[in-house]
N, C-alpha and C positions, 0 to 999 in steps of 0.2 A: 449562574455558574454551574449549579445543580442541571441542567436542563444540556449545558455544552457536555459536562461530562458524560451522561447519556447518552447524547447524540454520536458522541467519539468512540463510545464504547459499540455502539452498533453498526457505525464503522468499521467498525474491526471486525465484525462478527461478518457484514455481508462480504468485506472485501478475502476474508478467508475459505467463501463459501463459492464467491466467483474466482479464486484461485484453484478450486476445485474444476470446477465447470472443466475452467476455461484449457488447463493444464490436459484433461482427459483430449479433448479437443485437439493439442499439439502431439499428444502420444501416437494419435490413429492418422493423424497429418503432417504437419508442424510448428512451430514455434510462431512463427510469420500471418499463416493462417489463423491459426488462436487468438493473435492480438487482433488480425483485420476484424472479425466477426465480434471479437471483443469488443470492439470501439463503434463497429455498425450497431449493434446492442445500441449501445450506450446511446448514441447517437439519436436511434430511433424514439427511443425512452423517455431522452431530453425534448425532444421533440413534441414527443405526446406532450411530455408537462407541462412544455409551453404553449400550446394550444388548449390543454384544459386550464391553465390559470388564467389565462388573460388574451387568448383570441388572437396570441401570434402579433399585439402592437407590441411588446416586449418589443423587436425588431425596429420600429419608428425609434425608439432610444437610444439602437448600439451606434454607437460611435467608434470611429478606426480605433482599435486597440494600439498600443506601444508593439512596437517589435518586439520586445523580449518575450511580450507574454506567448508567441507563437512557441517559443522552448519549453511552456511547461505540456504542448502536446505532443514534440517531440520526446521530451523525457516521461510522459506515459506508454507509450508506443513499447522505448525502451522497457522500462517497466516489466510492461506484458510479454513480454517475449521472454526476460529472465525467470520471470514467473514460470512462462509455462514451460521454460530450460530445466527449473530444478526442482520445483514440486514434483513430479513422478521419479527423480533419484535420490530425492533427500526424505520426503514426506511432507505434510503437510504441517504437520508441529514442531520439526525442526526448523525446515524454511520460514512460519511465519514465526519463530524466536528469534531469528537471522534476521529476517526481515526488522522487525520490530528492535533489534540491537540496532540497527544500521540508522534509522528513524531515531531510536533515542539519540543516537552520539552525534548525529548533526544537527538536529533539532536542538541538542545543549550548545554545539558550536556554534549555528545560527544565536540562539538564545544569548550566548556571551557578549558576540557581535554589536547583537543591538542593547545590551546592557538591562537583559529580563533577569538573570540569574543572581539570585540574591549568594549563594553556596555553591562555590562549584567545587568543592566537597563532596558535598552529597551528591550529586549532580554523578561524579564519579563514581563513589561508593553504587549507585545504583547501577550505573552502566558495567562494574567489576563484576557485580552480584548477577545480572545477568547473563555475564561471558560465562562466570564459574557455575552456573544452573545447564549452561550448555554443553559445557566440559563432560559434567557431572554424568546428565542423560547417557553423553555420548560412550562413558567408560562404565556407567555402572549396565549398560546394553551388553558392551561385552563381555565382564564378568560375573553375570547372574544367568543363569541355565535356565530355560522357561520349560 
């Protein structure tokens, strides 16, 4: 359990860091462009890895995926292009609050769904405390003089 929360946590950290990248990228171009080279990245990466872990037989195993699962590379795509929409007009730490709000609240409604949530209570308590963290930033910005 120790070792997923980790892993989750540095998720977070690279996917903030190639919001950076990637966002600079749509500024000097566009949106469209950001994501393409976003995903060739990615792409090329996976690639490697699969040829260093096991020599590319990975591939003798895949079998026809479900149709659906082709949606979760269209709602990456998606994804990337919002990304790189609103990181250079929100920032970086707003967006990923937003982001990561948008993530909790469906993530608890998935959650419900499939019947993980023991409190959905708290469940909201956390997602309030988030909204009103983002309130916060956004008004205590305005009325404090730097």
């Amino acid at each position: 359990m120790l070792y997923a929360l980790f892993l989750s946590f540095i998720a977070g950290i690279f996917l903030a860091i190639n919001r950076v990248f990637i966002s600079r990228i749509g500024v000097t171009t566009s949106a469209m462009n950001a994501s393409f080279w976003n995903h060739c990245g990615g792409f090329l990466f996976l690639l490697l890895l699969v040829a260093l872990s096991d020599g590319f037989s990975f591939f003798s195993h895949v079998q026809e995926p479900p149709l659906y699962s082709y949606f979760g590379g269209v709602i990456g795509v998606f994804i990337g292009v919002l990304f790189t929409v609103v990181i250079p007009k929100l920032g970086v730490m707003k967006s990923t609050a937003l982001i990561i709000s948008g993530q909790i609240i469906m993530g608890s409604i998935i959650d419900a769904v499939f019947g993980k949530i023991h409190s959905m209570m708290y469940q909201m308590i956390g997602i309030v405390l988030i909204i009103i963290g983002l309130f916060l930033t956004r008004f205590l910005k305005k009325n404090v003089d730097v």
